[in-house]
Structure formats: structure tokens, C-alpha cells
gemmi code that builds the backbone of each chain (N, CA, C; Angstrom):
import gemmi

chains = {
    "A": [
        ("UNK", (13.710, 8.776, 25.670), (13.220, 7.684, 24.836), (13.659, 7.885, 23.393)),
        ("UNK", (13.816, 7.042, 22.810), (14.461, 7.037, 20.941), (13.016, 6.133, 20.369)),
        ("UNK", (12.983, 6.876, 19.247), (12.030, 6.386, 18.391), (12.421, 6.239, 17.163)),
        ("UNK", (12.601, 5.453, 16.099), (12.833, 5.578, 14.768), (11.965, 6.041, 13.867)),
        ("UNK", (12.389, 6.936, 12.553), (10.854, 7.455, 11.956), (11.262, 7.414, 10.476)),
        ("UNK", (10.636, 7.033, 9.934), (10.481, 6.497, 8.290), (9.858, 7.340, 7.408)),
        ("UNK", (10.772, 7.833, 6.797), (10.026, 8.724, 5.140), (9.934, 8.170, 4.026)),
        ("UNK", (8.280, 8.000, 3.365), (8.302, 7.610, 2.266), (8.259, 8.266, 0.775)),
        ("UNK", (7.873, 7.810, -0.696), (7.871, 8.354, -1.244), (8.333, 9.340, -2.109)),
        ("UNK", (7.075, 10.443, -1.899), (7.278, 12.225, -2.416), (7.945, 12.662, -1.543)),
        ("UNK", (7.791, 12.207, -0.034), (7.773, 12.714, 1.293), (9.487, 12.497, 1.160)),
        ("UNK", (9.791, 11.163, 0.850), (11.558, 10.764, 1.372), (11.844, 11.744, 0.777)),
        ("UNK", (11.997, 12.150, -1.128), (12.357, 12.672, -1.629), (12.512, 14.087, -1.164)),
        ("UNK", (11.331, 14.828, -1.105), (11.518, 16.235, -0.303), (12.354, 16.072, 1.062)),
        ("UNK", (12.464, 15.597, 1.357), (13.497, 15.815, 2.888), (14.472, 15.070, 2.205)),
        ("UNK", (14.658, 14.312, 1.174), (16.397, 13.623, 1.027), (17.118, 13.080, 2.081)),
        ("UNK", (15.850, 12.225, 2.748), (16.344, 11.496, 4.482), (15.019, 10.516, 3.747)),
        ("UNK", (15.094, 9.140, 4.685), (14.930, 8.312, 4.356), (14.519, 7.584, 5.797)),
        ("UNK", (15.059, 7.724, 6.658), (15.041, 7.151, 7.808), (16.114, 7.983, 8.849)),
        ("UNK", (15.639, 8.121, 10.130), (16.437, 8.756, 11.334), (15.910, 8.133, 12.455)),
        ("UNK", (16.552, 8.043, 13.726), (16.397, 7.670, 14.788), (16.202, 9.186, 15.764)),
        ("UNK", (15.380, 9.618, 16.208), (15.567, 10.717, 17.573), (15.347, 10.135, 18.586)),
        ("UNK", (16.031, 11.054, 20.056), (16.452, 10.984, 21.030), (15.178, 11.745, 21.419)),
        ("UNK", (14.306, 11.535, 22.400), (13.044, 13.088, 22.773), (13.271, 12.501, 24.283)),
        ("UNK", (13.563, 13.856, 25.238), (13.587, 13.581, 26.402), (12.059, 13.556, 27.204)),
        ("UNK", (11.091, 13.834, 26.701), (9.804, 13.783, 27.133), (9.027, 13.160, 26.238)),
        ("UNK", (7.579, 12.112, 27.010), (6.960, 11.806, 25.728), (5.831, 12.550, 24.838)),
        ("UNK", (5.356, 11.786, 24.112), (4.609, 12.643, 22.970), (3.943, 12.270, 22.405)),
        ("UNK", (2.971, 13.216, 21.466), (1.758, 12.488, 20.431), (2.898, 12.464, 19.206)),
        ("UNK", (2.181, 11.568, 18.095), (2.302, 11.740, 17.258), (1.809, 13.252, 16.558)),
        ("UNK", (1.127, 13.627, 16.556), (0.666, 15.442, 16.513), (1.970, 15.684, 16.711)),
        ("UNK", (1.745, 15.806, 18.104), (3.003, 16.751, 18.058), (4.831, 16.752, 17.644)),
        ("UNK", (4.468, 14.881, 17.439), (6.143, 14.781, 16.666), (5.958, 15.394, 15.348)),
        ("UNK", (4.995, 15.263, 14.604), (4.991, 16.061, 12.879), (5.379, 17.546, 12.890)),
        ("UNK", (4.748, 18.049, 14.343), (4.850, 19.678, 14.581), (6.309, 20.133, 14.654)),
        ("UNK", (6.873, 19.188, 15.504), (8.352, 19.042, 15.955), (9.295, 19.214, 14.592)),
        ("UNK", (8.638, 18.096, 13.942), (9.698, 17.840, 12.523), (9.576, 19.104, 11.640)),
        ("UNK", (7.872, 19.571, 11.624), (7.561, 20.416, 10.568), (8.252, 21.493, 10.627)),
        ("UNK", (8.663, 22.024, 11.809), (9.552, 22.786, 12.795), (10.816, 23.032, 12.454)),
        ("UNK", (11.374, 22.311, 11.962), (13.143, 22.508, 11.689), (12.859, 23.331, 10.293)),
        ("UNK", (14.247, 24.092, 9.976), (14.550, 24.718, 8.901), (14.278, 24.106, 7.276)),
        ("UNK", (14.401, 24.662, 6.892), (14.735, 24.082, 5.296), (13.465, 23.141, 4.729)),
        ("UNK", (13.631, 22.215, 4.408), (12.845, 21.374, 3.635), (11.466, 20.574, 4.994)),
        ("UNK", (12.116, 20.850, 5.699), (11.134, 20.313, 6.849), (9.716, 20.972, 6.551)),
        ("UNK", (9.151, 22.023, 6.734), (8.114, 22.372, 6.580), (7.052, 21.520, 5.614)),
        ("UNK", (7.500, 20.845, 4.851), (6.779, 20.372, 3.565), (5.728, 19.463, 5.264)),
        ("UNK", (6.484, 18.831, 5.954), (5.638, 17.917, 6.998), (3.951, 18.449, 7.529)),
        ("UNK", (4.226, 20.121, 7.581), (2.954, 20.541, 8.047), (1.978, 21.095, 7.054)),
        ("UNK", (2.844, 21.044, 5.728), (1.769, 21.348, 4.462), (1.713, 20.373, 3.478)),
        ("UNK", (1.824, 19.303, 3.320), (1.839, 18.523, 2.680), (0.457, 17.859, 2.911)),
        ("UNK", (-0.757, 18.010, 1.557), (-2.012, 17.653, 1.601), (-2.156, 16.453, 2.181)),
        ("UNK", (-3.382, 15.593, 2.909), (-3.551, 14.419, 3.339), (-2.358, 13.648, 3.584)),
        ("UNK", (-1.016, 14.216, 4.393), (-0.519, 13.475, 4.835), (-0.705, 11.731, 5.787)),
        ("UNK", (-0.255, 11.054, 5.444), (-0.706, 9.924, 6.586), (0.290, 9.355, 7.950)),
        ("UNK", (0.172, 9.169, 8.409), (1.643, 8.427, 9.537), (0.821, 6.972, 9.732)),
        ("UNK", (1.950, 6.088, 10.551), (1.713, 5.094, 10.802), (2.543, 4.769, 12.069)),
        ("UNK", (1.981, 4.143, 12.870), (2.890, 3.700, 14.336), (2.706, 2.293, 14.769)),
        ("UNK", (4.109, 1.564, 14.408), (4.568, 0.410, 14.277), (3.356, -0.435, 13.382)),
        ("UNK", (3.637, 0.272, 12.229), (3.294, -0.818, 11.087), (1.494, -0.716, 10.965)),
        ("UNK", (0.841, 0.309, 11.895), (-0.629, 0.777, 11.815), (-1.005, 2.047, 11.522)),
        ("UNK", (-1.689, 2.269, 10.496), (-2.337, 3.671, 9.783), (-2.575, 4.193, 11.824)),
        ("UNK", (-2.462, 5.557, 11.964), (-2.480, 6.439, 13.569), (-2.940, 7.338, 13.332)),
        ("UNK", (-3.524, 8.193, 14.114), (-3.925, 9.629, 14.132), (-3.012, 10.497, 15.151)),
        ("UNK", (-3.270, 11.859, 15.044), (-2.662, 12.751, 15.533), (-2.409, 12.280, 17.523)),
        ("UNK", (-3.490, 11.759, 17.886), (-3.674, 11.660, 19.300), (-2.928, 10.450, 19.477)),
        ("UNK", (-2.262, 9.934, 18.983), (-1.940, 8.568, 19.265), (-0.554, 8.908, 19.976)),
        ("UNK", (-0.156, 8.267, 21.795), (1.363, 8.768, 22.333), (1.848, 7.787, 21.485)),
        ("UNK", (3.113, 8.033, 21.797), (4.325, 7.349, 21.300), (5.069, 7.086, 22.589)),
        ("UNK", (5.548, 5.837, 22.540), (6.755, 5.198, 23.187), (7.841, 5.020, 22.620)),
        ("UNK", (9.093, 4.770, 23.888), (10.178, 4.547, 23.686), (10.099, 3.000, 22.861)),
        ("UNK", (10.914, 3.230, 21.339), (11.260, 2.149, 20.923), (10.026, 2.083, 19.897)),
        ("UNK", (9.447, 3.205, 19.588), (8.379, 2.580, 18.632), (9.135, 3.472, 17.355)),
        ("UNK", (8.248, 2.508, 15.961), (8.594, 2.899, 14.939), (7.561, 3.466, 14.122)),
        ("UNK", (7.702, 5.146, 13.859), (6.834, 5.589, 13.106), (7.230, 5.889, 11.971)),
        ("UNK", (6.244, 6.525, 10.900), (6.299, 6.414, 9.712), (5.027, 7.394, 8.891)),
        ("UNK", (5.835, 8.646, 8.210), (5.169, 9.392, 7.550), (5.420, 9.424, 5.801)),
        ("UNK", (3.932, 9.451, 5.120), (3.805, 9.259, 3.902), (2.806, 9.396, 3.169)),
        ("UNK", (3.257, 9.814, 1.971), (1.315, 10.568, 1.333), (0.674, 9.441, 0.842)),
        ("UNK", (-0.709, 9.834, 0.677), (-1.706, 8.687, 0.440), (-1.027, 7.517, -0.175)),
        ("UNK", (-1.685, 6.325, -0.113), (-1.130, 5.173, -0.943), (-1.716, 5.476, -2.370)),
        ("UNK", (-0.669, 4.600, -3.137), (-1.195, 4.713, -4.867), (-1.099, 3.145, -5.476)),
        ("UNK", (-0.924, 2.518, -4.656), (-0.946, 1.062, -5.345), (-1.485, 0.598, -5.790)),
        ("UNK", (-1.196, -0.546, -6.601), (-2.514, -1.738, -7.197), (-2.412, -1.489, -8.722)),
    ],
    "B": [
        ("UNK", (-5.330, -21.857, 1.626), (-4.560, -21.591, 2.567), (-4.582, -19.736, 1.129)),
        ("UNK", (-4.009, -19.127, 2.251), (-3.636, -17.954, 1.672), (-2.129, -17.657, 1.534)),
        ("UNK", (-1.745, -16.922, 0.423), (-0.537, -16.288, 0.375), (-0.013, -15.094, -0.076)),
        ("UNK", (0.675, -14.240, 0.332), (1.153, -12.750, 0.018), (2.462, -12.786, -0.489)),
        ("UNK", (2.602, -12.023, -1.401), (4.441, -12.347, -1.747), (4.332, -10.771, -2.561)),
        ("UNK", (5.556, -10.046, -2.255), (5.914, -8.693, -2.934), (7.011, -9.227, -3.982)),
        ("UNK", (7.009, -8.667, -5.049), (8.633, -9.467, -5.648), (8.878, -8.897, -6.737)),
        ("UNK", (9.734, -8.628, -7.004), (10.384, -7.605, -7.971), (10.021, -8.459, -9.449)),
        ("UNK", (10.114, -9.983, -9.040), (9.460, -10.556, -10.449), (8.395, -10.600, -10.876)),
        ("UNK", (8.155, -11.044, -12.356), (6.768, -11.049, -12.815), (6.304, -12.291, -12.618)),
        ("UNK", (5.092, -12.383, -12.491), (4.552, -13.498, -12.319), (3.546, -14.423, -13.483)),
        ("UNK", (3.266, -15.453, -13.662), (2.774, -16.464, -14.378), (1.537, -16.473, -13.823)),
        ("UNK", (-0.020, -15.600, -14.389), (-0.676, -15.667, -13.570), (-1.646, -16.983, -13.942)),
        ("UNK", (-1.510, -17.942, -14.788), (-2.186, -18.606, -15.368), (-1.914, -19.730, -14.733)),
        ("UNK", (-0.846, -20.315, -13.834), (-0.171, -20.792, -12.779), (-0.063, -20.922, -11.832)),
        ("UNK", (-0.528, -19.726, -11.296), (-1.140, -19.357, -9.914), (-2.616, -19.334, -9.636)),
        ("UNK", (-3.423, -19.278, -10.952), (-4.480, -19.335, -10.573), (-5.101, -21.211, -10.612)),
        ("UNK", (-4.590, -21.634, -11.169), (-4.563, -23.048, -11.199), (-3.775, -23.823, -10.284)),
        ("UNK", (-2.885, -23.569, -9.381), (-2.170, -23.772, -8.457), (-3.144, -23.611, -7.201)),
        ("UNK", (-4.108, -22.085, -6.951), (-4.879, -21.945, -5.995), (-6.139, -23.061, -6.191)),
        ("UNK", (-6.614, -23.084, -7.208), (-7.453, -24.297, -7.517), (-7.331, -25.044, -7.155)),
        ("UNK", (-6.275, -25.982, -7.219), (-5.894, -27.249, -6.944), (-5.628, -27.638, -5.556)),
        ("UNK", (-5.347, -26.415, -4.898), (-5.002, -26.309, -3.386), (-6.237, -26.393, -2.797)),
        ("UNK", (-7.371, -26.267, -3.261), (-8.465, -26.445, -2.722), (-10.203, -26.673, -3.323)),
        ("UNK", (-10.424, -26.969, -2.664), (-12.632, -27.515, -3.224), (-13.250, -26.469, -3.247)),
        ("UNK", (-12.946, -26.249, -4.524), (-13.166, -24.681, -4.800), (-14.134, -24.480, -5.871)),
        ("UNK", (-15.375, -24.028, -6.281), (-16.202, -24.185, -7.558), (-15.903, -23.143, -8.228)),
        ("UNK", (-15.094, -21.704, -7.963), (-15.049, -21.177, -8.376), (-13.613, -20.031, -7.849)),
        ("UNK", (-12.927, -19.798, -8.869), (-11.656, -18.473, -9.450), (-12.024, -17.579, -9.763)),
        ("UNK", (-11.967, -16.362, -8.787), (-12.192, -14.797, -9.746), (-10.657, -14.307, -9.795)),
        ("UNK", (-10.104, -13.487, -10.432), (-9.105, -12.657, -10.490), (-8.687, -11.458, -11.129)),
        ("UNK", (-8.048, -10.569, -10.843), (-7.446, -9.536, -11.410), (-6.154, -9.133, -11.201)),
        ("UNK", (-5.807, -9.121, -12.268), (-4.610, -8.549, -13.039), (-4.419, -6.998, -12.875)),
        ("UNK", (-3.067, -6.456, -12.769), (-3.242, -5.146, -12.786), (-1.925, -4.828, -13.771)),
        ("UNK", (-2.116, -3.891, -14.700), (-1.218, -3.581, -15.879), (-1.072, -2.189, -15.662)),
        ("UNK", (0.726, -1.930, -16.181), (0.578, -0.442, -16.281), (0.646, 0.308, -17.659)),
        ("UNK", (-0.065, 1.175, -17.700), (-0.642, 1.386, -18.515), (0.284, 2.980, -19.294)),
        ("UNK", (0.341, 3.421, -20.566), (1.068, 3.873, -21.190), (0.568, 5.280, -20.696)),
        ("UNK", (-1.294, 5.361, -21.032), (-1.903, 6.442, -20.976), (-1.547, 7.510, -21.566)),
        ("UNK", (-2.420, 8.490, -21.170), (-2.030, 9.971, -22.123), (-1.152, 10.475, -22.054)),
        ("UNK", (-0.170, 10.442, -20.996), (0.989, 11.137, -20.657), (1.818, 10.483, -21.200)),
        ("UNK", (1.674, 9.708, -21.633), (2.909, 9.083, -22.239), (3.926, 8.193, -21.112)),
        ("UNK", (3.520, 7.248, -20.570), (3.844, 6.837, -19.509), (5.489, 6.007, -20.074)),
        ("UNK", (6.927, 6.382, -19.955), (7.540, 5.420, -20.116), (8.179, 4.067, -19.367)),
        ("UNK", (7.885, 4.033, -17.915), (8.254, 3.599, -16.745), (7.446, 3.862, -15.454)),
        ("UNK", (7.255, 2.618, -14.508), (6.871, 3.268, -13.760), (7.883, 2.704, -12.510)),
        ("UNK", (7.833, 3.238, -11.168), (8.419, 2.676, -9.991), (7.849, 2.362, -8.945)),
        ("UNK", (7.698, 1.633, -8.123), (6.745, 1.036, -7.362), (7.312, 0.830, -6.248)),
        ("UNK", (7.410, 1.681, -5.200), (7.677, 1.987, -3.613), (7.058, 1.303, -2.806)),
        ("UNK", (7.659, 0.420, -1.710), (6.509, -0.071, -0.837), (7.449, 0.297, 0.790)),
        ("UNK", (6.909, -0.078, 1.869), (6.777, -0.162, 3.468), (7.093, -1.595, 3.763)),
        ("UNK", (8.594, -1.993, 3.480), (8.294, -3.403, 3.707), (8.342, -3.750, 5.285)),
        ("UNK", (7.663, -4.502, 5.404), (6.826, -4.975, 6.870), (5.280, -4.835, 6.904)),
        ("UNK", (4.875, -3.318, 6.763), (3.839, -2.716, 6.754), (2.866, -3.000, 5.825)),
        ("UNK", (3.844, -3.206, 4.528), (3.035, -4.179, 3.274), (2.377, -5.113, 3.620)),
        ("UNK", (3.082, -6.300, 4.469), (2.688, -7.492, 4.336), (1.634, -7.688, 5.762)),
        ("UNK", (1.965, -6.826, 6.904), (0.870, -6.618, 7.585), (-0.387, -6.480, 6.819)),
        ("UNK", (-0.561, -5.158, 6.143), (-2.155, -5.073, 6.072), (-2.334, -5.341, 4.817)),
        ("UNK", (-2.264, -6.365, 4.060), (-2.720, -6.973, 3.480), (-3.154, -8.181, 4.002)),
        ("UNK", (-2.674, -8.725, 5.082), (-2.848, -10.179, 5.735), (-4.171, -9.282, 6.363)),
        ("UNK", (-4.271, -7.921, 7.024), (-5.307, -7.956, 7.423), (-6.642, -7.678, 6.626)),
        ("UNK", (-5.838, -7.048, 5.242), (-7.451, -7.045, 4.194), (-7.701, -8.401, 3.765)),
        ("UNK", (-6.863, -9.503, 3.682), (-7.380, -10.647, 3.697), (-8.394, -11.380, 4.513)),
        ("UNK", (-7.781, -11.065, 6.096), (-8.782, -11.297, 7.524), (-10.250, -10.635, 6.866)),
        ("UNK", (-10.227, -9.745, 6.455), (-11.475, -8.794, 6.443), (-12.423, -9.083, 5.565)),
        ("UNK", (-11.637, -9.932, 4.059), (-12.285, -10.338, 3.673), (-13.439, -11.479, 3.813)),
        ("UNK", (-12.476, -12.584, 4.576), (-12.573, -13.566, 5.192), (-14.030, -13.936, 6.136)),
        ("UNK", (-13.778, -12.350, 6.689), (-15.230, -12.248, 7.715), (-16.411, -12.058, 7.371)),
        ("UNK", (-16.256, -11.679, 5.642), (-17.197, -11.148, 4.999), (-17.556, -12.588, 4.002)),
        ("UNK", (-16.697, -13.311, 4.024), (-17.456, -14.447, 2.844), (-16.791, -15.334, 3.114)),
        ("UNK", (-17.357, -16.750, 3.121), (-16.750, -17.913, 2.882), (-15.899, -18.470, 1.517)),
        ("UNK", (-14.202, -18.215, 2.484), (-13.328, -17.872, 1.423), (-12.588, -19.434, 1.236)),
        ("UNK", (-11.704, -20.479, -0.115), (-11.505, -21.296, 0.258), (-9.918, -21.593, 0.259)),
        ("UNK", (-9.266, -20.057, -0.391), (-8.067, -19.243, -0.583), (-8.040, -17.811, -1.522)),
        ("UNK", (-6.785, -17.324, -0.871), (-6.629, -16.063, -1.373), (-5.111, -15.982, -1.452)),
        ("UNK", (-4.747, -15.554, -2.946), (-2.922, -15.615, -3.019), (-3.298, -13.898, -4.137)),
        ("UNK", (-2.769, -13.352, -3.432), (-2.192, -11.707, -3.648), (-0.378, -11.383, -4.157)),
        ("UNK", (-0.050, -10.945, -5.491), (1.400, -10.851, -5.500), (1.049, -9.424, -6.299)),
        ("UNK", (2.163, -8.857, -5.603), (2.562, -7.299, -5.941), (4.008, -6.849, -5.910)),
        ("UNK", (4.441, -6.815, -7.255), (5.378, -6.049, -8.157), (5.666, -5.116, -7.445)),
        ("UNK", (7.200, -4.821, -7.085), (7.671, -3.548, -6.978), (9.116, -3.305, -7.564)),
        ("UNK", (9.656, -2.178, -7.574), (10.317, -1.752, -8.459), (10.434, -1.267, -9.722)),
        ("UNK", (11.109, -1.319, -10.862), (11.157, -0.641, -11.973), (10.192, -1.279, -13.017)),
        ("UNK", (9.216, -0.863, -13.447), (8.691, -1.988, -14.784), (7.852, -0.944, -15.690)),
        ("UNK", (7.726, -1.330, -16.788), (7.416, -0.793, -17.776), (5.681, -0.658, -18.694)),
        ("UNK", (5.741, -0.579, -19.141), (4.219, 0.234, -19.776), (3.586, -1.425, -20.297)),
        ("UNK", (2.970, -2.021, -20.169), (2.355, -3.318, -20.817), (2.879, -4.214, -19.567)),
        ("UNK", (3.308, -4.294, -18.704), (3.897, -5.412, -17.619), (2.718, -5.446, -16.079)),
        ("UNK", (2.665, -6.621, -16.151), (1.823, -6.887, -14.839), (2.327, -6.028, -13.638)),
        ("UNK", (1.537, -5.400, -12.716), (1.775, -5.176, -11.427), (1.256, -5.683, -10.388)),
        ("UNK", (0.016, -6.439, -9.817), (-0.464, -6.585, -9.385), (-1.550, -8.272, -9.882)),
        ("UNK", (-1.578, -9.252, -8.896), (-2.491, -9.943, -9.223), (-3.257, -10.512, -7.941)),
        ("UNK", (-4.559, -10.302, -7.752), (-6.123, -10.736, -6.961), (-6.378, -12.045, -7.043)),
        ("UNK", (-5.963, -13.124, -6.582), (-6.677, -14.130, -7.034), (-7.845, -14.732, -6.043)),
        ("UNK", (-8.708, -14.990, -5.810), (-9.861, -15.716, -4.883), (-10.515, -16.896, -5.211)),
        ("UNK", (-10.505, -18.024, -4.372), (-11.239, -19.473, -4.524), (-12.161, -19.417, -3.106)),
        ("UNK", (-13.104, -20.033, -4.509), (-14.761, -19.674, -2.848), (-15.370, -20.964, -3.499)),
        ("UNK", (-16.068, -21.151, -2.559), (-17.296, -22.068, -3.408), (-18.013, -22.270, -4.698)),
        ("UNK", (-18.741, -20.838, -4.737), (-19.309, -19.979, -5.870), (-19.101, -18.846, -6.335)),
        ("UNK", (-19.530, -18.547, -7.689), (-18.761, -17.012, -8.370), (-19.265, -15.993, -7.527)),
        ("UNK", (-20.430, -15.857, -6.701), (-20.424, -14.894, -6.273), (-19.691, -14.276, -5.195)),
        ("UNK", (-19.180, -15.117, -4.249), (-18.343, -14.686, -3.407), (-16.924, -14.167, -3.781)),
        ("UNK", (-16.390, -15.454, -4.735), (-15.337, -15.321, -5.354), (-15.392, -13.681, -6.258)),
        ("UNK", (-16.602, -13.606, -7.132), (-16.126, -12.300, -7.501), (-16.171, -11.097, -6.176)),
        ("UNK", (-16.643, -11.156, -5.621), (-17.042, -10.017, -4.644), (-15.920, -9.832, -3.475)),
        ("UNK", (-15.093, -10.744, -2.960), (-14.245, -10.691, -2.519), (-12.673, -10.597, -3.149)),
        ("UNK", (-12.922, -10.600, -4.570), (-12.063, -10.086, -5.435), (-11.630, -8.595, -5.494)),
        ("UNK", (-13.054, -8.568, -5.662), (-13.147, -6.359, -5.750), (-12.813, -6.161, -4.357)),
        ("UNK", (-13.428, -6.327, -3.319), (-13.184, -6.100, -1.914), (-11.512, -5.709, -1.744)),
        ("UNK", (-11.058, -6.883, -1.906), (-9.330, -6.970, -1.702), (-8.952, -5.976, -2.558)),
        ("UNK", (-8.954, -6.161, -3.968), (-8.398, -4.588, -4.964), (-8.523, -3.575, -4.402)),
        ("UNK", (-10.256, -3.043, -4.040), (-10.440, -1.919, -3.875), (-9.693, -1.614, -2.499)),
        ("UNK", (-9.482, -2.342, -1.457), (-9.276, -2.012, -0.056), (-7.704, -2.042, -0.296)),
        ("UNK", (-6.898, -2.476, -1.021), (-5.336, -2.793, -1.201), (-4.416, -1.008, -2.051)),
        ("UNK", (-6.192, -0.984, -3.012), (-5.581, 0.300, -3.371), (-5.569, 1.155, -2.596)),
        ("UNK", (-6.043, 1.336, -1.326), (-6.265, 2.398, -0.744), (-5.849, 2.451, 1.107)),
        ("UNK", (-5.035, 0.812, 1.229), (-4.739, 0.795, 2.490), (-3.542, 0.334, 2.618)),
        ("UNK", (-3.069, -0.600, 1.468), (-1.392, -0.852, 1.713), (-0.477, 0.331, 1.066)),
        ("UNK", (0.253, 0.224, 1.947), (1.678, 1.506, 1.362), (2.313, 1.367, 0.646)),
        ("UNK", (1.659, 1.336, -0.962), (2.390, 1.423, -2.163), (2.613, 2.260, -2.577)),
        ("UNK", (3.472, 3.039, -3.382), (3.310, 4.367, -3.788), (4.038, 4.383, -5.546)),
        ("UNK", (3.627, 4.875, -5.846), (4.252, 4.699, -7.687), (4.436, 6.348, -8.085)),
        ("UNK", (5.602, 6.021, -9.312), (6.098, 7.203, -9.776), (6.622, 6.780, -10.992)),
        ("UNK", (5.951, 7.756, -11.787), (5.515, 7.593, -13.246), (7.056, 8.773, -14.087)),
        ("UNK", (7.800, 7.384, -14.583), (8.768, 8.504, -15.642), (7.915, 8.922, -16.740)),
        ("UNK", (8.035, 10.006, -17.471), (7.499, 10.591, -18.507), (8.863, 11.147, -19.571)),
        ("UNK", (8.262, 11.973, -20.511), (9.253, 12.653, -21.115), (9.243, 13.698, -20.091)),
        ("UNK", (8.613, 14.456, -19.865), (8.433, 15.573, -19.194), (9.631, 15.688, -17.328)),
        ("UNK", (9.341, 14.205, -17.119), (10.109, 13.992, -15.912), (9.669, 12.934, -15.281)),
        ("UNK", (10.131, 12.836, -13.874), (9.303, 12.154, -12.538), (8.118, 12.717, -12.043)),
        ("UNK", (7.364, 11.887, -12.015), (5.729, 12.428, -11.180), (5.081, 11.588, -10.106)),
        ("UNK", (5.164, 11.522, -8.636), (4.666, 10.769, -8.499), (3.284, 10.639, -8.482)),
        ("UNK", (2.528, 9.543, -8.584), (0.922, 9.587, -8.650), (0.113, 10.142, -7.570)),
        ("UNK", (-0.929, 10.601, -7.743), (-1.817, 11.525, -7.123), (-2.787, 10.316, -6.647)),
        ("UNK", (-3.362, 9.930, -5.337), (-4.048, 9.129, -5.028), (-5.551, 9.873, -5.693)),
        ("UNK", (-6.584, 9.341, -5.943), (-7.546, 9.405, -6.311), (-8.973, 9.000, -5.482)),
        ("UNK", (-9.790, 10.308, -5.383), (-10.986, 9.996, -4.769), (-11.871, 9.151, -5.142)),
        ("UNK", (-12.005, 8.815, -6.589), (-12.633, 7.478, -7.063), (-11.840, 5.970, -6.174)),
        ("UNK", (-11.037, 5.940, -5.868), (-10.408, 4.631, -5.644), (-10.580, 4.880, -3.858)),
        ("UNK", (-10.951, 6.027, -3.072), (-11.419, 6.097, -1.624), (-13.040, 5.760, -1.965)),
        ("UNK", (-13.422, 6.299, -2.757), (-15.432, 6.045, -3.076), (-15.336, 4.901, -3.386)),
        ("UNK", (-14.761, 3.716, -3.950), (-14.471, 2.339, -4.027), (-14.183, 1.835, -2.925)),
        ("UNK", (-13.734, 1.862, -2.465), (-13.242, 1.360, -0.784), (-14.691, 1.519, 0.121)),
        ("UNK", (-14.888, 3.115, 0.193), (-15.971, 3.069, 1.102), (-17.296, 2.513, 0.935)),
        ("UNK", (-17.429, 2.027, 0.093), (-18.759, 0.871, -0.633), (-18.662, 0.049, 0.606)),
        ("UNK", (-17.611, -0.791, 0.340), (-17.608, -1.881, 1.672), (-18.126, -1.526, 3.014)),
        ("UNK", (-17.919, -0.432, 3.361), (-18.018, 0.319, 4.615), (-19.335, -0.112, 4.961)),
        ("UNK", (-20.446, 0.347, 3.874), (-21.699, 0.768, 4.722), (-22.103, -0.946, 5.550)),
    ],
}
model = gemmi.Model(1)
for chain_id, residues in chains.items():
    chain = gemmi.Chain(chain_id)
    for i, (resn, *xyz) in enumerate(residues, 1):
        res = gemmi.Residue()
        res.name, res.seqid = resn, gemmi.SeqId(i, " ")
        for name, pos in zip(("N", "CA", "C"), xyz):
            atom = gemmi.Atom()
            atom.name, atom.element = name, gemmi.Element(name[0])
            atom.pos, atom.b_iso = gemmi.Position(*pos), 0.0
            res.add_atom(atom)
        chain.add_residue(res)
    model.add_chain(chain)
structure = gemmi.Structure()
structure.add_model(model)
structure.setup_entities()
């Protein structure tokens, strides 16, 4: 299954990615895609320490337990500051 | 009728709020304006990040929410993004209800719930550098008012 996943912010900036598409041959929580990401080398880690992180799955604030499907679009980013 | 619009332009809010008027039998306009502000840091710029899609979702749904909560007779919401400067509008609330009380109360409702549920994000140039803003527990203790 492919999922697309969206970085905002502080968040884009620290990873210097913006948007990626992955390939995951099994499915998954959202939990455990952050674990996945937090997982890679280098700048990745900021994913599992980064205070009150939030995600979103297809366009809705999600929690850790939430699966993911093929074709959905998630999206990690620190608190909102608008208005 | 309601309307949402994100837009890199500034807006005429004296225009819009008389525009929502007229659109409807309305006894009463509350609104707010949102300015950015220079502050202590010396604010020279700010930048204003959004989720487009995600924007315009949940704001249509803090509108719904409002909606359920008061007899509303429109609601037109516009939010600034991109580059703008220290004295320039960012943000404008507008609400037409019957009476001031709804109208104001579903004013704050929308602010407070917009600051703290749509995916805006801002980043403040300084002399010092880029910063982006620190969300604030006063503006979640604003939100959760509505809650109880």
C-alpha cells in the first residue's frame, strides 16, 4: 500500500522534506508510522521528540491508534499558531 | 450564507462586514480583526503557513459547531497567509445573528476554536533570526471554555 505524508512548519524545516510518498508492504497505525519515520538516521529523530507533536489523517486531527490505508494522506505538525 | 477564503491579500474589513449585513436579517455584527503585532521582540515580519485543504475543512467545521450552538444568520472568516508585516491585518471573525448576544459569543467561539484547531502556523523574523511561534496554553484554556 502507498500512503502520502506531509511535513509542516518547524517540522518541514527540520527534515528539509516537505512531502514524500512511501511504499509499506504491511498495514499500520499511525503510532507506528511516526516510530518508523522517527527511526531513520539523521534529522529523523526530531519525529519522536518533538514536544506535542500532532498528525492528521486525510485532512482530520488522529491519534496514535488510528490504521492507515492504502491511499490515505497523512500529515505531521506542531501545534497550530494561527489567528 | 457563510464564507471562508485564505488569501494572500488584505482585506477591506469595513466591506465585508456590511456586505454580511446586507446578505441577511440580521440585528446584529460582532467582529474581530487580528493584527500583527511588533511586540517586545521586535517583531519585523511575520509568515503565515497553512494545510491547504485541511484549512478549509475545519474551519467549515468550526463554523458547523458554531452553528449548533446559536442561531447564526452568517459567518464570513478570511485568513492571511504568507509574508506580512508588523501593523497589517491577519485574520478577520465576522458573525450576523439576530442579537448581540449570540453574535458576540459566537464570535469568540470561532477565534478561540480557529486558534487552536486550524493548521496555521507563523514564524516571526526578528533581528535575532527566524522563530517559529510557540503555541500557547492560554489560547488551549480559551478553547476549552466551550467544552464544558
Amino acid at each position: 500500500m502507498s500512503i502520502r505524508i506531509l511535513y509542516f512548519a518547524a517540522l518541514r524545516e527540520s527534515l528539509g522534506q516537505a512531502e514524500e510518498v512511501l511504499e509499506l508492504s504491511a498495514p499500520l497505525t499511525l503510532g507506528a508510522l511516526r516510530q518508523t519515520l522517527a527511526a531513520r538516521p539523521g534529522d529523523w529523530a526530531v519525529l519522536g521528540t518533538m514536544k506535542n507533536l500532532k498528525a492528521a489523517v486525510n485532512q482530520t486531527m488522529a491519534g496514535p491508534d488510528t490504521p492507515l490505508k492504502d491511499g490515505d494522506e497523512v500529515a505531521f505538525f506542531p501545534p497550530v499558531t494561527g489567528g | 450564507m457563510d464564507e471562508i477564503a485564505i488569501q494572500t491579500e488584505d482585506f477591506d474589513t469595513g466591506a465585508e462586514l456590511s456586505r454580511l449585513a446586507k446578505g441577511s436579517d440580521c440585528g446584529a455584527v460582532a467582529s474581530f480583526v487580528g493584527h500583527v503585532r511588533q511586540g517586545a521582540e521586535g517583531v519585523q515580519a511575520m509568515t503565515l503557513e497553512h494545510y491547504p485543504g485541511m484549512t478549509e475543512k475545519s474551519l467549515k467545521e468550526i463554523i458547523a459547531q458554531a452553528r449548533e450552538r446559536w442561531p447564526l444568520k452568517g459567518v464570513r472568516v478570511i485568513h492571511r497567509i504568507g509574508r506580512l508585516l508588523p501593523g497589517e491585518q491577519i485574520v478577520l471573525v465576522a458573525v450576523a445573528a439576530g442579537h448581540r448576544g449570540e453574535a458576540f459569543a459566537a464570535c469568540e467561539f470561532i477565534m478561540d476554536w480557529l486558534k487552536t484547531k486550524a493548521p496555521f502556523w507563523k514564524k516571526e523574523e526578528t533581528t535575532e533570526g527566524g522563530r517559529w511561534v510557540d503555541a500557547r496554553e492560554s489560547d488551549d484554556a480559551a478553547a476549552a471554555r466551550w467544552q464544558q
